[in-house]
Structures are given as C-alpha cells and as structure tokens.
Backbone of each chain as nested JSON, in Angstrom:
{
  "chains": [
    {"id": "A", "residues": [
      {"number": 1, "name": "UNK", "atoms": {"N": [-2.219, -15.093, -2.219], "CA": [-1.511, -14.22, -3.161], "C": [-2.312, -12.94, -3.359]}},
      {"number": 2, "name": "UNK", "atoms": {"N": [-1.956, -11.912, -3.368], "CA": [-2.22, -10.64, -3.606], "C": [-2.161, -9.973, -5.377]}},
      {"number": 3, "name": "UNK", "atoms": {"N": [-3.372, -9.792, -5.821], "CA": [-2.971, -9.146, -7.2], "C": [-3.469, -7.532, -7.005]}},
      {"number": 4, "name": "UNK", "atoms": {"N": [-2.796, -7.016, -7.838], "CA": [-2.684, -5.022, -7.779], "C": [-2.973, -5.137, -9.281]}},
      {"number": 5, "name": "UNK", "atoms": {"N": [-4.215, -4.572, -9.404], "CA": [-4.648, -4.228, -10.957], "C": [-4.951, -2.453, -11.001]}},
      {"number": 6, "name": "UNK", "atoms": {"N": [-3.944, -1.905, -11.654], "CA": [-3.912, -0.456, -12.197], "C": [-4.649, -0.638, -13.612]}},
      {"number": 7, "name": "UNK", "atoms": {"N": [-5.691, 0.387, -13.146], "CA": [-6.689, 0.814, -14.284], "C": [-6.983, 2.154, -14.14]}},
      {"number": 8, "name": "UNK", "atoms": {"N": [-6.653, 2.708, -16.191], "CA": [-5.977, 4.444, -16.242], "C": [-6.773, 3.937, -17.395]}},
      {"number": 9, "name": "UNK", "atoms": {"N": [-7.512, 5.381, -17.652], "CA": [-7.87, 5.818, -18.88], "C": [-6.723, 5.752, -20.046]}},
      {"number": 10, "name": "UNK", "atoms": {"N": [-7.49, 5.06, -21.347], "CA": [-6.712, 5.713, -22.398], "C": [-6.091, 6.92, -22.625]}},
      {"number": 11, "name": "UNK", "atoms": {"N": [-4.778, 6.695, -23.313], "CA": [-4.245, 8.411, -23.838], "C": [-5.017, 8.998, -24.873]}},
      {"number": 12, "name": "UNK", "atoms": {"N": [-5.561, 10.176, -24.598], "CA": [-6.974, 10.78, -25.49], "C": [-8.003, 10.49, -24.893]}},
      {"number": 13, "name": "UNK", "atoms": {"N": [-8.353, 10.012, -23.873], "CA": [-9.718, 9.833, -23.722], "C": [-9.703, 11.172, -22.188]}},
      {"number": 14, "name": "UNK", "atoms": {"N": [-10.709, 11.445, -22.412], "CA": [-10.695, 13.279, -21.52], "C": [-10.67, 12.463, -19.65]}},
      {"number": 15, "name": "UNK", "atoms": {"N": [-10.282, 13.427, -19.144], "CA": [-10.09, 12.495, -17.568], "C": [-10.757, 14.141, -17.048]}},
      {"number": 16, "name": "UNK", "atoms": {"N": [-11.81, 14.536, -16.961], "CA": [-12.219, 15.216, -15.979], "C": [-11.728, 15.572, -14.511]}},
      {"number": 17, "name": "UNK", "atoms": {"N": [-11.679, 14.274, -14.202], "CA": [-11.53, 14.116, -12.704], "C": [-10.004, 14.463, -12.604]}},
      {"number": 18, "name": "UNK", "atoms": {"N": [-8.875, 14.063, -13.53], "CA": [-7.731, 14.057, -13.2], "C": [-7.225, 15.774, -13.473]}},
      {"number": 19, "name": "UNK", "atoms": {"N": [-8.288, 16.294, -14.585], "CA": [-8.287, 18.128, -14.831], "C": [-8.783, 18.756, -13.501]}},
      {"number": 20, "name": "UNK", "atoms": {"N": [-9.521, 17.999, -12.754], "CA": [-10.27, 18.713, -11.426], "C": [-8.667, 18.809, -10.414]}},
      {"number": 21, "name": "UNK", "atoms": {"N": [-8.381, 17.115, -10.147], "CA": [-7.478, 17.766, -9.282], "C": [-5.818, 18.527, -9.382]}},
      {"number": 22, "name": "UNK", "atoms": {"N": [-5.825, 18.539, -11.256], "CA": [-4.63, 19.692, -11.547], "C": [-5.169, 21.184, -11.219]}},
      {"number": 23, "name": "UNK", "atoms": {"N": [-6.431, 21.398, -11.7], "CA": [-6.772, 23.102, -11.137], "C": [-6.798, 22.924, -9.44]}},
      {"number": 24, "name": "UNK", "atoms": {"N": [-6.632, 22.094, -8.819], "CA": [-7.356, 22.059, -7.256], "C": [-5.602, 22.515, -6.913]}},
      {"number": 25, "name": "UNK", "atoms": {"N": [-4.777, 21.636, -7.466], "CA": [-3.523, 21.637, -7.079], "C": [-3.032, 23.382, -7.512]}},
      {"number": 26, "name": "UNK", "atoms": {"N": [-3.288, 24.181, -8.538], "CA": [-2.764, 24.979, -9.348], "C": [-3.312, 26.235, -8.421]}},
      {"number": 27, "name": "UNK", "atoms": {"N": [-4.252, 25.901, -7.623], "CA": [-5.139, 26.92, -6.623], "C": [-4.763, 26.976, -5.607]}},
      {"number": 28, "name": "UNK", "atoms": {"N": [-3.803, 25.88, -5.296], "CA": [-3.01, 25.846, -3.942], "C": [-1.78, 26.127, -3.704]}},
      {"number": 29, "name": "UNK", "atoms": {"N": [-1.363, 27.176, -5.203], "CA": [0.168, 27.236, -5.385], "C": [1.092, 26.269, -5.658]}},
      {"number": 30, "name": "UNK", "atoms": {"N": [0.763, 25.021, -6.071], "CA": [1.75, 24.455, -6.968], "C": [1.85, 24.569, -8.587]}},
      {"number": 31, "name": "UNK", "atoms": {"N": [3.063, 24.776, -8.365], "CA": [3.833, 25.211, -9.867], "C": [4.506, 23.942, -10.627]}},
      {"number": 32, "name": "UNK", "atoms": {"N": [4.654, 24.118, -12.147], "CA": [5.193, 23.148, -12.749], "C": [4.499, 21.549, -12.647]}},
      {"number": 33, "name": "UNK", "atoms": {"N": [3.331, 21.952, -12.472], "CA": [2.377, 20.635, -12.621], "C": [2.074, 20.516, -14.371]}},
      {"number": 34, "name": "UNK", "atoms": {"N": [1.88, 19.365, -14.611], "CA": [1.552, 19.609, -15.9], "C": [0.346, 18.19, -15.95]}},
      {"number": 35, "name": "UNK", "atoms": {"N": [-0.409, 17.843, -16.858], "CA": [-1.049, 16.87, -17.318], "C": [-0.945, 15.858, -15.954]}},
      {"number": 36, "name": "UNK", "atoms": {"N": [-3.019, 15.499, -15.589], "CA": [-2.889, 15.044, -14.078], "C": [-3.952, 13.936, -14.413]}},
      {"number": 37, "name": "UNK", "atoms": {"N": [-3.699, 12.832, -14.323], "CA": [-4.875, 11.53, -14.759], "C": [-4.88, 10.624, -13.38]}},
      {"number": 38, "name": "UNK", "atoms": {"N": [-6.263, 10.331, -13.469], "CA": [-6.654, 9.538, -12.321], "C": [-6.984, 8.029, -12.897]}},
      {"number": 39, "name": "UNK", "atoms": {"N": [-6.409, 7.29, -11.807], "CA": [-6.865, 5.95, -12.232], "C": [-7.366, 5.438, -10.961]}},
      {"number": 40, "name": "UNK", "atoms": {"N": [-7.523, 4.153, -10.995], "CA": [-8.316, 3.342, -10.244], "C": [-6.996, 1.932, -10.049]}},
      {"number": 41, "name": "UNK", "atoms": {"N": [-7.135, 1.797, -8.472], "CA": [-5.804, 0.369, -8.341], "C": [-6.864, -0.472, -7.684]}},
      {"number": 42, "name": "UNK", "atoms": {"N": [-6.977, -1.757, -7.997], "CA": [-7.505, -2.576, -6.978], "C": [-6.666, -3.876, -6.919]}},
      {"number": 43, "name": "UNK", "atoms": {"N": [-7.242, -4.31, -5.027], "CA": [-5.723, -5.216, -4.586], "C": [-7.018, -6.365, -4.156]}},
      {"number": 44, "name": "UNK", "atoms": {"N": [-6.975, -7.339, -5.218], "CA": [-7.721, -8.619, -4.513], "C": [-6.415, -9.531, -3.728]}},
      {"number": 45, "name": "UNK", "atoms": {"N": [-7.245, -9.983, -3.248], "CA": [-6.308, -11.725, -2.197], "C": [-7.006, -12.841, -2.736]}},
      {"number": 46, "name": "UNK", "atoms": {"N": [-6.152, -13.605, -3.266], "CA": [-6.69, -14.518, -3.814], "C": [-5.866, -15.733, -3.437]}},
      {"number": 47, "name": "UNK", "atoms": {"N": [-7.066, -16.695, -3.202], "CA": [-6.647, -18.256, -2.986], "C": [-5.325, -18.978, -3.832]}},
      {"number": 48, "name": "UNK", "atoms": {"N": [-4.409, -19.87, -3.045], "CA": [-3.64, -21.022, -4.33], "C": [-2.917, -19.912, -4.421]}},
      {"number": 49, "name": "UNK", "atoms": {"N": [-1.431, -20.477, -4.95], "CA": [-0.351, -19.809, -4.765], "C": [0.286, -20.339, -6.641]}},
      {"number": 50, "name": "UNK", "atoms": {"N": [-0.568, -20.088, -7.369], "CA": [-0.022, -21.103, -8.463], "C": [-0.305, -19.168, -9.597]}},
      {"number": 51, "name": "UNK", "atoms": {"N": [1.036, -19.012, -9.804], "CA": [1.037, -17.9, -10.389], "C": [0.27, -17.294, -11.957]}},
      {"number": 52, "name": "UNK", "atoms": {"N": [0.676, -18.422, -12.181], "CA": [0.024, -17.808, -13.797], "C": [-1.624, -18.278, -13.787]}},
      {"number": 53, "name": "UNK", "atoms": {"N": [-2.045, -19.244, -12.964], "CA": [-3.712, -19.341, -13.031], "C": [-3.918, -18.098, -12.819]}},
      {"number": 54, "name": "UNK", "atoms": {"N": [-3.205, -17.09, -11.508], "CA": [-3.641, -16.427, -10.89], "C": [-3.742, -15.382, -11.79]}},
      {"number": 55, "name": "UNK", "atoms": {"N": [-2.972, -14.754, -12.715], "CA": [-2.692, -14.267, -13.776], "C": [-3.691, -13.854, -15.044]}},
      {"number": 56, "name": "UNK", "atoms": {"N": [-3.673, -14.932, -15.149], "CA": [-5.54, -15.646, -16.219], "C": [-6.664, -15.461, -15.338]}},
      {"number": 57, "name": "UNK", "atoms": {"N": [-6.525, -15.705, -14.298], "CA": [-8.0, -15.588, -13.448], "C": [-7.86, -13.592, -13.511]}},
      {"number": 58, "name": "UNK", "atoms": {"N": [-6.946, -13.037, -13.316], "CA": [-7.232, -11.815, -13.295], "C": [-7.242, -10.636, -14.01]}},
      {"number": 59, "name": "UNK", "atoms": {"N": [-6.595, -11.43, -15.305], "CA": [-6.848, -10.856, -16.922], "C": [-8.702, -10.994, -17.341]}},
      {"number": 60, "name": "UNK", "atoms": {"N": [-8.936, -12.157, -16.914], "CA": [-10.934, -12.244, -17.421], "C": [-11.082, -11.418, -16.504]}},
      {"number": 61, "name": "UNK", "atoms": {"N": [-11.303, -11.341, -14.988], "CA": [-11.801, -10.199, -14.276], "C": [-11.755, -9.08, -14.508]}},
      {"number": 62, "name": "UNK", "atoms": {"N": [-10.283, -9.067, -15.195], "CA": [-10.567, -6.845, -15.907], "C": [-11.794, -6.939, -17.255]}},
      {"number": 63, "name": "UNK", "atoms": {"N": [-11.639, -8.103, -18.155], "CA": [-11.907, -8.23, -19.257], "C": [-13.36, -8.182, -18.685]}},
      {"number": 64, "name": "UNK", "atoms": {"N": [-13.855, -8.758, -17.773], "CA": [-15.366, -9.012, -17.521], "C": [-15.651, -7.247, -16.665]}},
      {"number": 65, "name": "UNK", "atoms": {"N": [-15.461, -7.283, -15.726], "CA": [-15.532, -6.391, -14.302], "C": [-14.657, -4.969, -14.51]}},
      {"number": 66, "name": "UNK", "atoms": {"N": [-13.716, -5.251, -14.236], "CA": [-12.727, -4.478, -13.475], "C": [-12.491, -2.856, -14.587]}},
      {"number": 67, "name": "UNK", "atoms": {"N": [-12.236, -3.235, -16.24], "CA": [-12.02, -2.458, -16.761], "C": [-12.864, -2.414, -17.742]}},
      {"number": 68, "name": "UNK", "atoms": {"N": [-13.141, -1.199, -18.444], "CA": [-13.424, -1.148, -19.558], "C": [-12.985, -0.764, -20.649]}},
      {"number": 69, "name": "UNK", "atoms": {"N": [-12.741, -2.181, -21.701], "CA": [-11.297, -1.949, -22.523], "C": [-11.587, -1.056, -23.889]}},
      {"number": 70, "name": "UNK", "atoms": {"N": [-12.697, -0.1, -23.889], "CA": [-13.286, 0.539, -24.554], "C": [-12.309, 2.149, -24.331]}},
      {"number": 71, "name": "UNK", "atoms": {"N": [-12.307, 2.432, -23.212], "CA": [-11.515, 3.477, -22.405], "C": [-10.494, 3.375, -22.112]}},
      {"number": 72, "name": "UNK", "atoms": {"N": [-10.408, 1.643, -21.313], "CA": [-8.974, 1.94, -20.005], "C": [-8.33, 0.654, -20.444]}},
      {"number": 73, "name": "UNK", "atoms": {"N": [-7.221, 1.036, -20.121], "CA": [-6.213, -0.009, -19.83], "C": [-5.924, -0.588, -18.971]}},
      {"number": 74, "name": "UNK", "atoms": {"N": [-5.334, -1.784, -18.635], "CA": [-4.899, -2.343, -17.284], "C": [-3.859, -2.685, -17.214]}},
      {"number": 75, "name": "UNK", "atoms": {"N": [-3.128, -2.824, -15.727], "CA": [-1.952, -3.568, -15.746], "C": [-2.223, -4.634, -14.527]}},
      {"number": 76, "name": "UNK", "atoms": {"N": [-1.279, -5.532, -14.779], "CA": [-1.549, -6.503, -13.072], "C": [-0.481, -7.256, -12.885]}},
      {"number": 77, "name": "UNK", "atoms": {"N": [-0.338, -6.864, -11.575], "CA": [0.995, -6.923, -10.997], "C": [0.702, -8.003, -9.708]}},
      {"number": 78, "name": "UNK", "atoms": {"N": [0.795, -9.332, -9.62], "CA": [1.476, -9.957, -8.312], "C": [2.171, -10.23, -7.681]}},
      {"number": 79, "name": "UNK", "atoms": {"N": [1.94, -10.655, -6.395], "CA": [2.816, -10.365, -5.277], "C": [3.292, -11.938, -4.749]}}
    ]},
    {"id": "B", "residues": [
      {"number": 1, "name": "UNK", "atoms": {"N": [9.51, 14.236, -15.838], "CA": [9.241, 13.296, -14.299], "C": [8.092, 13.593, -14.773]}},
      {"number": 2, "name": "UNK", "atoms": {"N": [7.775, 12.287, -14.616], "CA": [6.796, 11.573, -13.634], "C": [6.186, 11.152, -12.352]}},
      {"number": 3, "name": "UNK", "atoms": {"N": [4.926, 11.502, -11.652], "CA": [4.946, 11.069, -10.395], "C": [3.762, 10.197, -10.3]}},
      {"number": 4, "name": "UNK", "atoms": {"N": [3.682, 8.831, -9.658], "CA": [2.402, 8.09, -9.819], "C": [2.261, 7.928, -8.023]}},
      {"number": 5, "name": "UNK", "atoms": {"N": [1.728, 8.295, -7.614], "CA": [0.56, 8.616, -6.474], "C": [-0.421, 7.633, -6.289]}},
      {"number": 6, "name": "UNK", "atoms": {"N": [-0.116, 6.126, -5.192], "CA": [-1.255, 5.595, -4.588], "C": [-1.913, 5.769, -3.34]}},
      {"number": 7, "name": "UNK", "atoms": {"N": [-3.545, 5.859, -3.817], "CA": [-4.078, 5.928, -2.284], "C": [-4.365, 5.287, -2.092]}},
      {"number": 8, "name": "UNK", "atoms": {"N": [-4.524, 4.3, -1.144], "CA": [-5.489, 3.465, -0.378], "C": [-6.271, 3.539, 0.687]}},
      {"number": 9, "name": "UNK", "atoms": {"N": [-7.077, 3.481, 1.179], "CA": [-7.689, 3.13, 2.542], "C": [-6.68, 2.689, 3.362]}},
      {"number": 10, "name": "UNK", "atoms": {"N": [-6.935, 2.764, 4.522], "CA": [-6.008, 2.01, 5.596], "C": [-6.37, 0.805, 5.861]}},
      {"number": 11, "name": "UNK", "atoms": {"N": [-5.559, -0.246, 6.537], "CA": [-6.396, -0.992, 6.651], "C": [-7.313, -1.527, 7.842]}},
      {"number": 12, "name": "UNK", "atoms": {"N": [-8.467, -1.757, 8.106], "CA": [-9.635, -1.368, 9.249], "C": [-10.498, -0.23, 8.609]}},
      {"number": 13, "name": "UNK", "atoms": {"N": [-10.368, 0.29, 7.578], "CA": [-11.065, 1.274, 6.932], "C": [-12.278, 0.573, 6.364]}},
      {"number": 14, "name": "UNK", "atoms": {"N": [-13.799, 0.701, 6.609], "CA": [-14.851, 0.005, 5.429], "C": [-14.413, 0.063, 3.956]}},
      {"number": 15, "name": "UNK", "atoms": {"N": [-14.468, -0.209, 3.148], "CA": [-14.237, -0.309, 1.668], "C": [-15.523, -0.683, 1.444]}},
      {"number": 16, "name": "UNK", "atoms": {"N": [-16.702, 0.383, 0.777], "CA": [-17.909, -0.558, 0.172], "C": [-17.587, -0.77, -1.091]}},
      {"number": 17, "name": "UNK", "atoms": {"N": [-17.105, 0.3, -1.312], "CA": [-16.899, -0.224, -3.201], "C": [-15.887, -1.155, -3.008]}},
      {"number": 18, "name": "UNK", "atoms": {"N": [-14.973, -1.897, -2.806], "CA": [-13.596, -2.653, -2.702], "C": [-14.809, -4.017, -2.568]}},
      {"number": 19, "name": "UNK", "atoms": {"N": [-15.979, -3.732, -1.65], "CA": [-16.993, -4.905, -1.427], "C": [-17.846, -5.299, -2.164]}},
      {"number": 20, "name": "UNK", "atoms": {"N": [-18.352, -4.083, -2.707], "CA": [-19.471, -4.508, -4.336], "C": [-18.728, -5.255, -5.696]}},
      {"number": 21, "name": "UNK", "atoms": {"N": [-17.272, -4.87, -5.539], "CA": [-16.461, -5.424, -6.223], "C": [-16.196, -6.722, -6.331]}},
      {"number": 22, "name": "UNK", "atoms": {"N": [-15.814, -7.048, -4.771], "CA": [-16.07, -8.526, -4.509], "C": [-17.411, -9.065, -4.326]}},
      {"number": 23, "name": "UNK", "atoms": {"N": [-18.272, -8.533, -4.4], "CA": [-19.545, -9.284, -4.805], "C": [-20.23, -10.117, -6.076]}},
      {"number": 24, "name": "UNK", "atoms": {"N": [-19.418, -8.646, -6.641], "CA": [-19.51, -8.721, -8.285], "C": [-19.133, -9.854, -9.043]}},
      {"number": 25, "name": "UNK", "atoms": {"N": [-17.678, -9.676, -8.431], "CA": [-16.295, -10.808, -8.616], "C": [-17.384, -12.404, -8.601]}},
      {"number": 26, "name": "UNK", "atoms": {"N": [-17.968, -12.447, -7.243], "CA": [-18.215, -13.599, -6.73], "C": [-19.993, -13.607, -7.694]}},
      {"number": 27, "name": "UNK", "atoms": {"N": [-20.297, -12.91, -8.454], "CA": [-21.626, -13.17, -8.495], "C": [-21.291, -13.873, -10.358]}},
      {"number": 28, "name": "UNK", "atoms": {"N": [-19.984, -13.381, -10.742], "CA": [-20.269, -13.654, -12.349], "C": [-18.945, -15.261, -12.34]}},
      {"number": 29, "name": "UNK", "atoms": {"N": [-18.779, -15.606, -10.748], "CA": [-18.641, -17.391, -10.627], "C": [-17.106, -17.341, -10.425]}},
      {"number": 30, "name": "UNK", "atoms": {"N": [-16.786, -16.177, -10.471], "CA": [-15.084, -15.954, -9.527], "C": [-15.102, -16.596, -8.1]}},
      {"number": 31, "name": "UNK", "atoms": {"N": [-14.364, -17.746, -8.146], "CA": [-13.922, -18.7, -6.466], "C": [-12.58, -18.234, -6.312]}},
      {"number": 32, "name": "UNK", "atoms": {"N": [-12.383, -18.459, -5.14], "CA": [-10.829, -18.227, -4.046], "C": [-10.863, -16.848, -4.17]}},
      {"number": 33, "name": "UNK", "atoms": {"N": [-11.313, -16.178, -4.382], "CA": [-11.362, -14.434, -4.205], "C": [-11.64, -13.992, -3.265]}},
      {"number": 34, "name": "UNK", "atoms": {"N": [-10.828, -13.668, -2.099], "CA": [-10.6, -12.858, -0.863], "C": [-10.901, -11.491, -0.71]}},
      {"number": 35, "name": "UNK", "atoms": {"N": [-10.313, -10.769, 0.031], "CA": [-10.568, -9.577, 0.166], "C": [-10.565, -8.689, -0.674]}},
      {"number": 36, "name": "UNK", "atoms": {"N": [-11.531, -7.377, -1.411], "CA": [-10.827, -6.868, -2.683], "C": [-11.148, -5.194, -1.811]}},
      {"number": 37, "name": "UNK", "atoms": {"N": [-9.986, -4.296, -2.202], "CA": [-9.999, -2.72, -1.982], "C": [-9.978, -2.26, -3.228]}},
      {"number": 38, "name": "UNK", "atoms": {"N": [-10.503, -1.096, -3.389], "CA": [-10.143, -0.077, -3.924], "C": [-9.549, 1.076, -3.622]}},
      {"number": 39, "name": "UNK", "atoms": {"N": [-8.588, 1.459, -4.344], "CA": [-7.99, 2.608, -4.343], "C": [-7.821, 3.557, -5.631]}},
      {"number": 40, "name": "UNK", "atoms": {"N": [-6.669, 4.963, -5.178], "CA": [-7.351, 5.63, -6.258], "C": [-5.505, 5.437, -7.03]}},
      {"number": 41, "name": "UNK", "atoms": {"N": [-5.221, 5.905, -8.152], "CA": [-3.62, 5.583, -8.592], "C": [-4.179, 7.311, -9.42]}},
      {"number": 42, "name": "UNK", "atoms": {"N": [-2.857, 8.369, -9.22], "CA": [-2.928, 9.752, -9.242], "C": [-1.696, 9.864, -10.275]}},
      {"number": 43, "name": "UNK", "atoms": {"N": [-1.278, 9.838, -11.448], "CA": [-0.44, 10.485, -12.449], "C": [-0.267, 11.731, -12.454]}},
      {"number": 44, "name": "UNK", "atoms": {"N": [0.738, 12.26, -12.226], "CA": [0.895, 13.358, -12.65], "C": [2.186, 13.898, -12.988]}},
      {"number": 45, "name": "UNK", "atoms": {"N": [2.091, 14.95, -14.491], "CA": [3.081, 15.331, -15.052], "C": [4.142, 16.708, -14.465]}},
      {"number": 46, "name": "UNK", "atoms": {"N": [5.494, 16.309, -14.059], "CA": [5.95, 17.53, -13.163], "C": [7.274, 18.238, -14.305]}},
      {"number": 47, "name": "UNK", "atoms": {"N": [7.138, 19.517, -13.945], "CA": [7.916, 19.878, -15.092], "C": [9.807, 19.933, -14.007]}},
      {"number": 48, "name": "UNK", "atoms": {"N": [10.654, 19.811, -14.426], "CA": [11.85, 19.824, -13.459], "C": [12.277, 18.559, -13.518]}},
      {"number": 49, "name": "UNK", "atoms": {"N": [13.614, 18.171, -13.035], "CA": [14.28, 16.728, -13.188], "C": [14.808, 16.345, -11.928]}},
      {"number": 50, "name": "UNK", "atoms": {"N": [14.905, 17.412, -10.665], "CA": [15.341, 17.213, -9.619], "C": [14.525, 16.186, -9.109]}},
      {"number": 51, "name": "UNK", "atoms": {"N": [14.719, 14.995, -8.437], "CA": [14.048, 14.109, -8.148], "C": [13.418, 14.229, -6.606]}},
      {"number": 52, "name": "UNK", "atoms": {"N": [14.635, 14.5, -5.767], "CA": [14.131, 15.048, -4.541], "C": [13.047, 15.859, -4.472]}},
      {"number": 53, "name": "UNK", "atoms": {"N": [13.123, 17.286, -5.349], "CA": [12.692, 18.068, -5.403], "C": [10.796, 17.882, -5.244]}},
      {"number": 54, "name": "UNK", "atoms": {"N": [10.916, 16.762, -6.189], "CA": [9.593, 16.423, -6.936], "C": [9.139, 15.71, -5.865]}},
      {"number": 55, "name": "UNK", "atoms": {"N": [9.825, 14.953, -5.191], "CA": [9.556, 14.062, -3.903], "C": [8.64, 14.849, -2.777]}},
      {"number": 56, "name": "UNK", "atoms": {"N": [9.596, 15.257, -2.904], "CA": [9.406, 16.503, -1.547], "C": [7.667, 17.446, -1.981]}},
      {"number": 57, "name": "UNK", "atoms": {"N": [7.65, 17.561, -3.452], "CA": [6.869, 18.662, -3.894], "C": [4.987, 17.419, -3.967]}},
      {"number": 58, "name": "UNK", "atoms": {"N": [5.529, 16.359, -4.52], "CA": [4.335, 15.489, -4.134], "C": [3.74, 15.128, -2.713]}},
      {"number": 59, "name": "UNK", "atoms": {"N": [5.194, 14.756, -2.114], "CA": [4.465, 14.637, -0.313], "C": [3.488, 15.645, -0.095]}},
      {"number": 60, "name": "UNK", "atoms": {"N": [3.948, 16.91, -0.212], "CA": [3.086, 18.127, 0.163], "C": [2.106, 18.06, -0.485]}},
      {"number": 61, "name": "UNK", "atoms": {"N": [1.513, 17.479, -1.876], "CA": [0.408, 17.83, -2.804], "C": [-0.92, 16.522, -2.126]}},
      {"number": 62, "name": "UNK", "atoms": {"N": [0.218, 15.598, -1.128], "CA": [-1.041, 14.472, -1.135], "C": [-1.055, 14.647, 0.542]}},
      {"number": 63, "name": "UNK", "atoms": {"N": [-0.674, 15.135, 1.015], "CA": [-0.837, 16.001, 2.797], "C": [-1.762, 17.066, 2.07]}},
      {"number": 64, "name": "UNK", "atoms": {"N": [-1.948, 17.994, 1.049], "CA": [-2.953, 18.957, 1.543], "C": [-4.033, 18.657, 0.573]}},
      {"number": 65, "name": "UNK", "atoms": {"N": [-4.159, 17.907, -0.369], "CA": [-5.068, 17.977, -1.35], "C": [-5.27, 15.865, -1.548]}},
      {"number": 66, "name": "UNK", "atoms": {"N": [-4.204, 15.221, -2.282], "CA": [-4.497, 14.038, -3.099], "C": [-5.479, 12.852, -1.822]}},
      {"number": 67, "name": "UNK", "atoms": {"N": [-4.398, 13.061, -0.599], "CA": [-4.946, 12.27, 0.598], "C": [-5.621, 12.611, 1.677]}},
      {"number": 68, "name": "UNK", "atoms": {"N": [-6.466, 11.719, 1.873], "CA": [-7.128, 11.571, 3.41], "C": [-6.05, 11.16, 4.365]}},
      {"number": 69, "name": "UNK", "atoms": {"N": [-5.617, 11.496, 5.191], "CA": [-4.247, 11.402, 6.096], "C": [-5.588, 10.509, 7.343]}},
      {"number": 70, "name": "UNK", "atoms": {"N": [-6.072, 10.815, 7.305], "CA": [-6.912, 9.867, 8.623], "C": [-7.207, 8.98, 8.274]}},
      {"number": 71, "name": "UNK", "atoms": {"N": [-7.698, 8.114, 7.168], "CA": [-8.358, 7.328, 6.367], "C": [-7.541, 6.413, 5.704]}},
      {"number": 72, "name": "UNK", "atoms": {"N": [-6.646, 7.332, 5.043], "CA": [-5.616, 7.147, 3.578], "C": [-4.428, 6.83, 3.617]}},
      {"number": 73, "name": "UNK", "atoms": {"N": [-3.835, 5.749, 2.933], "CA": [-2.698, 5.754, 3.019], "C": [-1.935, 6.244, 1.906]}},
      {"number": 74, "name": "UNK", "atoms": {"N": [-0.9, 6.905, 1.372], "CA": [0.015, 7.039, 0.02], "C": [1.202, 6.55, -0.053]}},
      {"number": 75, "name": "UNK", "atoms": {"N": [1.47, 6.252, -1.153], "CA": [2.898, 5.577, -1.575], "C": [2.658, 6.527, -3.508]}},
      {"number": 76, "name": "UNK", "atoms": {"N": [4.276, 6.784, -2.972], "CA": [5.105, 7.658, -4.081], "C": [5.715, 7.168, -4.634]}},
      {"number": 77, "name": "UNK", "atoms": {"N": [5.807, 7.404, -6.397], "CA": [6.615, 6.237, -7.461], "C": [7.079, 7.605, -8.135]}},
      {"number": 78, "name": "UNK", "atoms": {"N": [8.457, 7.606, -8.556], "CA": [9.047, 8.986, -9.188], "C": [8.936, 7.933, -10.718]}},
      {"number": 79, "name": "UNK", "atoms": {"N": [9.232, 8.546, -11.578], "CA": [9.683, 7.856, -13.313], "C": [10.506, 8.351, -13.454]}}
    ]}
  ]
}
C-alpha cells in the first residue's frame, strides 16, 4: 500500500521559500499570480494491506517525524 | 483558483532525503516501511476563473521555473 502525506505550513506562518518562487515566477512574466506556499509530499510503501492500521501507523509518523505540528499541517491520503 | 503543483523525482532518480527519511522511519521502530520519496507540493493563488486558462498558464510555470523536466515529474490539481 502506498501512503501520500502532504505537509504545508500553517496559514500565518511566513513561507519564504513559497515568496521566493512567487517573485521568481513574477520575473518571468507571469501575471495574476497571487499568494505561493510550498509544501513537502512524501509517498512511503508500506507493508499489509489492512487500511486503517495503515492510517494510525502514518498519523504517529507525522506526529513523531514527518511534521511539525507546531507549524504544519498534514494530510494522508492512501492508495 | 487554485493551483496545487506536485513534484516528484522520477522514478530511478536517487532520493537521499526520501532515504534519511526512511532511515529515520526505521530507526524510531517503524516495520513494513518500504520505499519512502520526497517531493515538493507548490500552492499557488491564480487570479482568473478560466480553468483551461490556468492549466495551460501552470504547465508553462513548472516547464520554466517549478520543475526539473530531466529529473522531475509534475502533476496539476486545479480547485
């Protein structure tokens, strides 16, 4: 089984990186860009086909690893 | 609109960070954990409602700026 965990900064919390690549874009002549945030996706493969362990096993992994729920949020999506 | 922008590596691409990840994974007693990537997930706010339009206007933003076209793969999500 495949899990996809999207991890995005909080709303309010400053995204540098995602202001870098709206001016990068705004320098290259695109117009009507507005507000540009970067996140982070990661796609583990994981053993056992039993959905909701898989679920729980990958809610502690953001909670431990993956995110920091100080900043970011997560979502997780399997396949 | 909304446009959410994934990159990934291809796959045959090294991933070290996707690997320190799974190290990580495996060092704080995570089992059945397979392969893990990282990628990057790109938000961005477009002013206009034409959907095509925006389609069309992101392809071009991740061909000259968001993606590595040799490396990278993208997938486009309109809102």
């Amino acid at each position: 089984m495949k899990a996809r965990v999207h991890v995005s900064l909080k709303s309010g919390v400053l995204d540098p990186q995602g202001k870098a690549i709206g001016n990068a874009l705004a320098s290259l002549g695109f117009t009507g860009v507005g507000e540009v945030r970067q996140g982070k996706l990661i796609e583990i493969e994981l053993e056992g086909s039993d959905r909701a362990a898989a679920q729980a096993k990958v809610e502690k992994m953001c909670q431990e690893l993956l995110a920091n729920p100080v900043i970011e949020n997560y979502a997780i999506e399997l396949e």
